[in-house]
matplotlib code that plots the C-alpha trace (Angstrom):
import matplotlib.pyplot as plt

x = [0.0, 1.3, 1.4, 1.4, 4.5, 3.5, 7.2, 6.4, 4.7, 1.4, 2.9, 6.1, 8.6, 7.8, 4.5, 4.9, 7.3, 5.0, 2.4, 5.1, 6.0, 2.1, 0.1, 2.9, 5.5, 5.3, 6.6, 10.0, 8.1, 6.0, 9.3, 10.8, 8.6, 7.7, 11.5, 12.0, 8.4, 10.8, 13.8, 12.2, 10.8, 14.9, 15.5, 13.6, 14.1, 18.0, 17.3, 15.8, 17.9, 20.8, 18.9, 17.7, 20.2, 18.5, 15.4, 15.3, 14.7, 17.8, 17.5, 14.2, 15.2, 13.4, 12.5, 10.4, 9.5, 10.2, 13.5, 14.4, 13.5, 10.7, 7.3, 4.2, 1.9, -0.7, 1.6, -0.4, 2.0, 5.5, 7.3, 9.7, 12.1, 12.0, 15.1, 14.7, 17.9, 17.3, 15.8, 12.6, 10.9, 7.8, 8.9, 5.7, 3.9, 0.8, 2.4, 5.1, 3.1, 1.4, 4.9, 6.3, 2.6, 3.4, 7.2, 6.6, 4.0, 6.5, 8.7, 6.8, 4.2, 3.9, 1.9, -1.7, -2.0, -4.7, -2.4, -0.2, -1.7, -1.3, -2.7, -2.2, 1.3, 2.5, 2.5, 1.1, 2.1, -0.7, -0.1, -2.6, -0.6, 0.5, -2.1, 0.6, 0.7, 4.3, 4.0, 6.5, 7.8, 9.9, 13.2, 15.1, 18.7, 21.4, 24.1, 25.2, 26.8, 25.2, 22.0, 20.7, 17.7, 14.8, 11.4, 8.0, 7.3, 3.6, 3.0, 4.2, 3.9, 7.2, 10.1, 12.8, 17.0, 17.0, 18.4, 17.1, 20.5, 21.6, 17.7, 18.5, 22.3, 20.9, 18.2, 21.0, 23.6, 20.9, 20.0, 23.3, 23.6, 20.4, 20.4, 16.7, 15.3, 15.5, 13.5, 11.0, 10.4, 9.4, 7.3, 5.2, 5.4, 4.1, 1.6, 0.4, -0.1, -2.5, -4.6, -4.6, -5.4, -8.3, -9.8, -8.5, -10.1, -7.0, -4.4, -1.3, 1.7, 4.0, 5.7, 9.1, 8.8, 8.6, 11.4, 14.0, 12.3, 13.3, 16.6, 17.4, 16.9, 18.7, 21.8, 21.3, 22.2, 18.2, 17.9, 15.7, 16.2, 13.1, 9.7, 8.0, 10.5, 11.4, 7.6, 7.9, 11.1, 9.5, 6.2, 8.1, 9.8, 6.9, 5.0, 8.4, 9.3, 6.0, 7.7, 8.9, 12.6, 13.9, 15.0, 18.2, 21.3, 25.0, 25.3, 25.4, 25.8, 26.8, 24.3, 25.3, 23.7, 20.1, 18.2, 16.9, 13.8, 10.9, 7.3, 6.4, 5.1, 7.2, 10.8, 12.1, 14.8, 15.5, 18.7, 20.0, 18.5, 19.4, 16.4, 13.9, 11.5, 9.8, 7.3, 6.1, 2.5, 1.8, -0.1, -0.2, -3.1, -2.0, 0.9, -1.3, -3.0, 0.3, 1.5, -2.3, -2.1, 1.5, 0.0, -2.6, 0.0, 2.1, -1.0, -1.8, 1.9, 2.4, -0.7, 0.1, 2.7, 1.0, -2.4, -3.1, -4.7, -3.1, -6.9, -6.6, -2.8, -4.5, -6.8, -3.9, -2.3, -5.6, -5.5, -2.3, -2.0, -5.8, -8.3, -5.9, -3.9, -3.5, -1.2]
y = [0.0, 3.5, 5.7, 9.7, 11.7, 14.4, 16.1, 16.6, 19.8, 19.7, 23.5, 23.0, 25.6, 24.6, 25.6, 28.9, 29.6, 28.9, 30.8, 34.2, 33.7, 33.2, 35.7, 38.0, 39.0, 41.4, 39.6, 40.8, 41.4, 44.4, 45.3, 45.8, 47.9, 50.1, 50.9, 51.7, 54.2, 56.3, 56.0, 57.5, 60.2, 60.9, 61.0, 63.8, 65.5, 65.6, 67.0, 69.8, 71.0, 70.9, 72.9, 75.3, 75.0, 77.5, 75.0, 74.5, 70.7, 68.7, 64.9, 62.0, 58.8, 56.0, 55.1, 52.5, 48.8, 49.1, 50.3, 47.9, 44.8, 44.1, 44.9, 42.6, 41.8, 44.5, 47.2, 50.1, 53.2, 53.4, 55.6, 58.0, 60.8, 64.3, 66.4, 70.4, 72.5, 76.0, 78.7, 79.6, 76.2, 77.0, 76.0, 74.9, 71.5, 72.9, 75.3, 73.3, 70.7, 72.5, 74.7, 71.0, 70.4, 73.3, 72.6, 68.7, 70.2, 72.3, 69.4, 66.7, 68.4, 64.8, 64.0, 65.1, 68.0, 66.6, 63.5, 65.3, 66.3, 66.8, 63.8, 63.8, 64.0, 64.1, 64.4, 62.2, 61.3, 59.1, 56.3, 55.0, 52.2, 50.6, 51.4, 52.6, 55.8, 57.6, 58.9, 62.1, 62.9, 66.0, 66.2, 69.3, 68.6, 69.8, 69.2, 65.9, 63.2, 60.3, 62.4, 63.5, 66.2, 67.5, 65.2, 65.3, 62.0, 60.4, 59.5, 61.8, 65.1, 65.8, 67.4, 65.0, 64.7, 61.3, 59.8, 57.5, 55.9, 55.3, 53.9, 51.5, 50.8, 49.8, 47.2, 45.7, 44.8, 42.7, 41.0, 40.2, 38.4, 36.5, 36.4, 36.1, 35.4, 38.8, 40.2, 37.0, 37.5, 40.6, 40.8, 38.4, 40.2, 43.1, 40.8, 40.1, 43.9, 43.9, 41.7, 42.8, 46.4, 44.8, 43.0, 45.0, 48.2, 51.0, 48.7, 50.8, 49.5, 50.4, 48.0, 50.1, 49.2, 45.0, 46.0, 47.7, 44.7, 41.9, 44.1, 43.3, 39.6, 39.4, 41.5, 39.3, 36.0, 35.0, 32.3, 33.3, 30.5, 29.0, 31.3, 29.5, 29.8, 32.9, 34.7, 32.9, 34.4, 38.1, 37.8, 36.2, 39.3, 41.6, 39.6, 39.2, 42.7, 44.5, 46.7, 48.3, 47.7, 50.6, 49.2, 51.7, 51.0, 51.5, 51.8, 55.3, 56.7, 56.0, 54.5, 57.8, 60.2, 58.8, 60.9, 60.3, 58.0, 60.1, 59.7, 57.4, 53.9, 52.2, 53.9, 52.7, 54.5, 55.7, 54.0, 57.0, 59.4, 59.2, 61.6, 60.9, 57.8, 56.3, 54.6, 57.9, 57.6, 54.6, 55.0, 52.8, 51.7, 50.3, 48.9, 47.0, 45.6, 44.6, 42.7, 41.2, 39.9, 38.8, 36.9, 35.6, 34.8, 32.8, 30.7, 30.3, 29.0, 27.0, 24.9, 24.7, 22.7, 20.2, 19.8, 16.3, 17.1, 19.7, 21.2, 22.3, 23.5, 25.9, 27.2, 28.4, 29.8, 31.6, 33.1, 34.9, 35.5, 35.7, 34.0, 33.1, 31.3, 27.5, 25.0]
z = [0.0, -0.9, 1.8, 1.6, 2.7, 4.5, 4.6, 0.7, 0.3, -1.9, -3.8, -5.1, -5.7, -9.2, -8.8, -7.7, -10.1, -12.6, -10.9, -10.7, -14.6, -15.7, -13.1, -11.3, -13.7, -16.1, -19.7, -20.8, -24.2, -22.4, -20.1, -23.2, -25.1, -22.0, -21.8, -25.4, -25.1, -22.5, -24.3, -27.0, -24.7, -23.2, -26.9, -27.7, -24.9, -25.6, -28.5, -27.8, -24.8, -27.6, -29.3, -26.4, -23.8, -21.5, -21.2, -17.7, -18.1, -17.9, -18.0, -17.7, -15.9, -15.5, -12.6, -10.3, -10.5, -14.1, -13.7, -10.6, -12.3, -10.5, -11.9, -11.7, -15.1, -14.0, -14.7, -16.5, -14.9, -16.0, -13.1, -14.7, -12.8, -14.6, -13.2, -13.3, -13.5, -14.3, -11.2, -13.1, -12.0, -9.3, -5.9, -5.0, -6.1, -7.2, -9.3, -10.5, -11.7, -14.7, -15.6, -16.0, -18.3, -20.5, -21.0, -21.9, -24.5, -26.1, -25.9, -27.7, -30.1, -31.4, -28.5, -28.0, -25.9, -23.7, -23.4, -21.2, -18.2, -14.2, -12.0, -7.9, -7.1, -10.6, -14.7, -16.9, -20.6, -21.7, -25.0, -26.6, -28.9, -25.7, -23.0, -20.5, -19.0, -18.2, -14.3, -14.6, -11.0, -11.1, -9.1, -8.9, -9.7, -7.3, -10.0, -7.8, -10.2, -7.9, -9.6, -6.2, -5.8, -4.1, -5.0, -3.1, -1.5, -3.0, 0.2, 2.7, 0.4, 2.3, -0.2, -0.1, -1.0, -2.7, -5.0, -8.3, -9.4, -5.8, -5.3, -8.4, -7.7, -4.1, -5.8, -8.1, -5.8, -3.8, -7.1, -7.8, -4.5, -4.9, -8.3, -9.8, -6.4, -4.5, -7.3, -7.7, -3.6, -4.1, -6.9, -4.9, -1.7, -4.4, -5.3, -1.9, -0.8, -3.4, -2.8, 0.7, -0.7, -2.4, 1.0, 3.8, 4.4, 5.4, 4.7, 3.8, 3.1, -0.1, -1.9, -1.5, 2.3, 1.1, -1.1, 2.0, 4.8, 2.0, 1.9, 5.3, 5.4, 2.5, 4.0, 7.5, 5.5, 4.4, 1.5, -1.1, -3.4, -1.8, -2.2, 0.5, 2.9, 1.7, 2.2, 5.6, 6.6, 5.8, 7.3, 10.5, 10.8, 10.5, 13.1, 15.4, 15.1, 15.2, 13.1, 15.6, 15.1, 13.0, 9.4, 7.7, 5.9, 5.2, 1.9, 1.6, 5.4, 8.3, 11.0, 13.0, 10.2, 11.7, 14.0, 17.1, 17.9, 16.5, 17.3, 14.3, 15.1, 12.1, 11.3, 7.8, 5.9, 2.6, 1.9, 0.2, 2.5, 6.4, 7.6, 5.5, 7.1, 4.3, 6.8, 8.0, 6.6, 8.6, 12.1, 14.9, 14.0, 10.1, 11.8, 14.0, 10.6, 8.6, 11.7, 12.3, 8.1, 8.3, 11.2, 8.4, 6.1, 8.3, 9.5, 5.7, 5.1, 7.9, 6.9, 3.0, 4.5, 5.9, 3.6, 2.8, -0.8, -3.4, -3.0, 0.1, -0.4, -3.4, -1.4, 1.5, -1.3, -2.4, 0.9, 0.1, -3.8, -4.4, -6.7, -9.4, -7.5, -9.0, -9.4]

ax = plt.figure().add_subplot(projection="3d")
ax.plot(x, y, z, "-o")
ax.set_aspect("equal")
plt.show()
């Protein structure tokens, strides 16, 4: 008689690679064609500070999961860092926003005028051959050759010294270590905070803070090469933690840059930026609510384990990844 082995998980790494590549993962097809929309936009702009070198536009960047390496299939906004160098730039968001309209518009005349236009925090570009829409952040260039400047933080509305190369070169020298893995956890940590955005009423938490907590473990020695363990390595940590332990980094200051303990229930720094807490927008109360689904997530894991049918394994996976889960 044939008798089960339970030490044999019912979802396979296998299996949720397969689920990453066909649900999570933005195709390399669409990565590539994305890239090569801003490219085209650098481009032109290029060209026509050569030709007006008092423009006070100076460089676009790309910036974002795109950039990073680690955006999901549901991508529709392509993040993109507009740098200002000249002193006639607005100060002020509100105002600086529809100076930044009026230059793309001289800029690209190819472009429909009503295709460019302000949205919240930032500029849009809009394309209709590829359904994307080009996010346009504007950072005011300090002339610093890492490419630091002043930005307004989406979430804080705080004004900002950061820093988008640093930001990428910080994402790429974790992927190197862990190659292919560091991004995969991530994308479906990414694809875990939305489905908890979809479920969970007041749930706030930004996939850049996944990113820097995945950071940590993966600078404290964590394998990746397993996505199970992996996810359960990160959600142990929230739940541990509380997220109370303040999260920064050495890459680019010293630990001695940091300020004092401030008031804020979770402290997690920009890695570029030693006083800017990129956690700031969460209260005790959403802290309270990651740790409470991280909980969730663990209980869901922990189980998947140990489920006698692949069935009931899919459905603890449903729990976490959603509806589309299979395997």
């Amino acid at each position: 008689m044939d008798t089960m082995n339970f030490l044999v998980p019912e979802i396979t790494q296998a299996d949720l690679v397969t689920f990453a590549v066909d649900r999570v993962n933005l195709k390399q097809d669409d990565a590539a064609k994305y890239r090569t929309q801003v490219n085209n936009l650098r481009e032109d702009l290029n060209r026509y500070i050569e030709q007006n070198p008092d423009f006070d536009l100076e460089k676009i960047m790309l910036s974002g999961s795109l950039a990073k390496g680690t955006a999901l299939k549901t991508l529709r906004d392509v993040d993109v860092a507009l740098y200002i160098k000249g002193g006639n730039a607005p100060q002020e968001i509100a105002k600086l926003l529809p100076w930044i309209v009026g230059k793309l518009r001289t800029t690209y005349p190819q472009i429909p005028y009503a295709n460019i236009y302000v949205d919240g925090p930032c500029v849009v570009i809009k394309f209709r051959g590829t359904g994307i829409d080009i996010e346009i952040v504007p950072v005011f260039s300090i002339g610093d050759p890492n490419g630091r400047g002043y930005l307004w933080d989406r979430s804080t509305g705080k004004k900002v010294l950061t820093s988008i190369p640093q930001h990428l070169d910080f994402i790429r020298s974790r992927k190197e270590k862990h190659a292919v893995h560091y991004a995969q956890v991530i994308r479906l940590l990414k694809w875990w905070i939305r489905q908890r955005e979809k479920d969970t009423v007041d749930f706030a938490f930004r996939s850049f803070l996944a990113e820097l907590i995945a950071a940590k473990l993966a600078d404290d020695g964590a394998d990746f090469s397993d996505y199970h363990t992996a996810l359960e390595a990160v959600f142990t940590y929230i739940q541990n933690s509380g997220l109370r332990e303040r999260i920064a980094f050495t890459d680019y200051y010293k630990a001695s840059a940091l300020p004092a303990k401030g008031l804020a229930p979770v402290e997690i720094f920009d890695p570029v930026t030693a006083d800017n807490n990129v956690a700031d927008n969460i209260t005790e109360s959403g802290r309270r609510k990651i740790v409470e689904l991280a909980g969730q997530a663990l209980d869901a894991l922990a189980y998947a384990r140990t489920c006698q049918t692949k069935g009931e394994a899919i459905e603890c996976w449903r729990e976490l990844m959603g509806a589309t889960f299979n395997a």
